[in-house]
N, C-alpha and C positions, 0 to 999 in steps of 0.2 A: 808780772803775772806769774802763778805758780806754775811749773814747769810740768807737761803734763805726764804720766804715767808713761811706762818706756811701755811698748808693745809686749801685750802676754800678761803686764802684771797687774794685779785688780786695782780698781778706782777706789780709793783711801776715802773713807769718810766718816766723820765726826757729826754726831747728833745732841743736839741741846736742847731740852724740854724740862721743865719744871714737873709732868706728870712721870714718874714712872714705867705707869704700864705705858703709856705711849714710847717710851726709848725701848722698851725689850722688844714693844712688837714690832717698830721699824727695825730694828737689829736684828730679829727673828727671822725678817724676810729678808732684808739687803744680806744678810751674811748666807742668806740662801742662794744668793746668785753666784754665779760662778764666776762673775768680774767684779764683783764688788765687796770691800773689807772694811767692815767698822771698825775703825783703831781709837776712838775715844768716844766718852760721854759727858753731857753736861748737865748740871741742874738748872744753871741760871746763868746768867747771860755771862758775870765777870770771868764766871771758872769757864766761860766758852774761847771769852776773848785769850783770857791766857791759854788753856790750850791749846789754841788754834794757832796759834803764833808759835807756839814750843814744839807742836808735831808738825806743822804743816803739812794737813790732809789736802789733798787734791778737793774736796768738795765737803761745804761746810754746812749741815742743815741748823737751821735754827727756828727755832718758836715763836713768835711773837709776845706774847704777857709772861714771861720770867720774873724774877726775884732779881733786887740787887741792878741788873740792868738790862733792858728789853731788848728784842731781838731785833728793831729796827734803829738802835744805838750800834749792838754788836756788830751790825753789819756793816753801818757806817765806819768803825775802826776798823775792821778787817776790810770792806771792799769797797768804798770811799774811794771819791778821787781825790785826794789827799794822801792815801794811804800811797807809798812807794813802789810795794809790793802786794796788790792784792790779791785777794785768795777768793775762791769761785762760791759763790752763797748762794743758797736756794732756799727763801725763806716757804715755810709748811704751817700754816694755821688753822684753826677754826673759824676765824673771826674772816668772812667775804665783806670786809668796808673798805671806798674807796682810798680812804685815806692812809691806809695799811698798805694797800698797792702800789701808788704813787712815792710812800713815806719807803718803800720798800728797793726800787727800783731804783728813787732817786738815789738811796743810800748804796747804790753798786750792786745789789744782787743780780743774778742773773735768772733768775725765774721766780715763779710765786705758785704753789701748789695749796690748796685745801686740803685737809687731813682728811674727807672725808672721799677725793678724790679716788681712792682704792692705790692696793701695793704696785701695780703694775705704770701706771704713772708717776708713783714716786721713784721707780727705778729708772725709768724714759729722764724725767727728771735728772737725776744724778747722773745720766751718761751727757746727757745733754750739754752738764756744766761741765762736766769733764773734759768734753769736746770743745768747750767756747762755744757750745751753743746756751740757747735760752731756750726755758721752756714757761709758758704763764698756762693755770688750771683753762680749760675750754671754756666752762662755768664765766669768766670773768673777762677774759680776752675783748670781748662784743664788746660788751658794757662797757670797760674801762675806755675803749679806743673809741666811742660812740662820745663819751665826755668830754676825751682830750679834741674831739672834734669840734662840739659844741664850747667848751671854753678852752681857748689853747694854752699851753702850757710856754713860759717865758721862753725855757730851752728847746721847744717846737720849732721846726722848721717852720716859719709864717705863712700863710696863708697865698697860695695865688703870685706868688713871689716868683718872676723865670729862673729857671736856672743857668746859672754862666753855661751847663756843658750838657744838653737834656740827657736822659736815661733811652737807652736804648730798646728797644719792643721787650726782647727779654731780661734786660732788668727791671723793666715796668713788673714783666711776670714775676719775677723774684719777689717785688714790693710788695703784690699785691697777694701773693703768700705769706709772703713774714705777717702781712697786716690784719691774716685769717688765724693769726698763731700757731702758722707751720713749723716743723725743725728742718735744719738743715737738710736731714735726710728724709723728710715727708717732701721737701722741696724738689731736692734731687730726683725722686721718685715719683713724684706728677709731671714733672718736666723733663724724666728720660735724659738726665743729665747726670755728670760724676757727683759727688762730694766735692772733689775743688774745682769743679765749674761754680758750684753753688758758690762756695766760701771766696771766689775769683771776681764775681759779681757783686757780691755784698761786698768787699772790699772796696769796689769801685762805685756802689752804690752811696755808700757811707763818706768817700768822697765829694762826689756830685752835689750830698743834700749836705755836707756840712753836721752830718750827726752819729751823735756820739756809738750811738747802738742801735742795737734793730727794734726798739721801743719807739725811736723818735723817728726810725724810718715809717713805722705803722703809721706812726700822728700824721705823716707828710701824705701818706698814702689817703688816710679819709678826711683830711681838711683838703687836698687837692683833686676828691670826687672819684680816686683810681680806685675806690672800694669804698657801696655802700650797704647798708643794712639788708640783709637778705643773701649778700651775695654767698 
């Protein structure tokens, strides 16, 4: 995994979009922040993948419909478990279809934003991957995890399944956070707990179920009833 920023120095990031105006204005504002550095741009998805490989920015946004090769190929060579070394992706689109999400996540990213989300989520966003956390738009969260409930996914934790080592009262609460599309630190901060309490439980969480991220922790969560619609 990319090594993350040393303390103090801002979270490196690379944007890849086929539109123009859209790279100036995320650049406009990310290089407004005072932790965050845009060090590269891209048009299309090949000159992403080669960049991204040649600077290795800490967090890589990319597009989805690019030229040449799409954002949810790019991601799979950069953040793919396949990849040796992957680099932190936060895919950013227009397009809310499930299969973008799914095609998204499965490919390694670690979050999913809409463009139309606003600047201050794309920055949550980009601290998020920085941090090894994930961030999915709120817009989509429900919906997606309402699907994987109703058809589970191979890589899902199965259904109703015991577990060899149950989860404990408050990793249940963790679960049932990640599974509302909390961050770490939204987590930490409803539950009056550090940051690596949080990251100490998911650790051991992720364990327990046997899964890869905290995508297929959500799934476990509303196929096993610990979080339903409304909540």
């Amino acid at each position: 995994m990319t090594t993350p920023a040393p303390p103090g120095a801002p979270i490196r990031v690379l944007i890849a979009d086929d539109q123009d105006m859209v790279r100036t204005g995320f650049r406009f504002f990310l290089d407004a922040q005072p932790d965050i550095a845009v060090v590269a741009e891209a048009a299309d998805g090949e000159e992403a993948v080669a960049l991204a490989r040649r600077v290795r920015p800490d967090v890589c946004l990319l597009d989805i419909r690019m030229p040449k090769l799409d954002g949810l190929e790019a991601t799979r060579l950069l953040a793919g478990p396949e990849v040796a070394d992957p680099m932190r992706v936060v895919v950013v689109t227009t397009f809310d279809l499930d299969e973008y999400v799914y095609g998204a996540l499965r490919g390694g990213a670690c979050g999913f934003l809409l463009k139309d989300s606003g600047p201050t989520l794309l920055a949550e966003a980009v601290r998020a991957a920085a941090a090894g956390d994930s961030l999915v738009s709120p817009s989509v969260t429900v919906r997606l995890l309402k699907h994987v409930t109703a058809t589970p996914e191979p890589t899902a934790p199965p259904r109703a399944v015991p577990l060899p080592e149950p989860l404990t009262d408050r990793e249940l609460d963790v679960v049932r956070l990640v599974a509302l599309g909390r961050t770490n630190a939204e987590i930490a901060a409803e539950l009056y707990v550090s940051l690596s309490t949080v990251k100490t439980h998911l650790s051991s969480i992720q364990l327990k179920l046997n899964a890869r991220n905290r995508v297929e922790i959500a799934a476990w969560a509303w196929q096993s009833g610990q979080v339903r619609p409304g909540s």
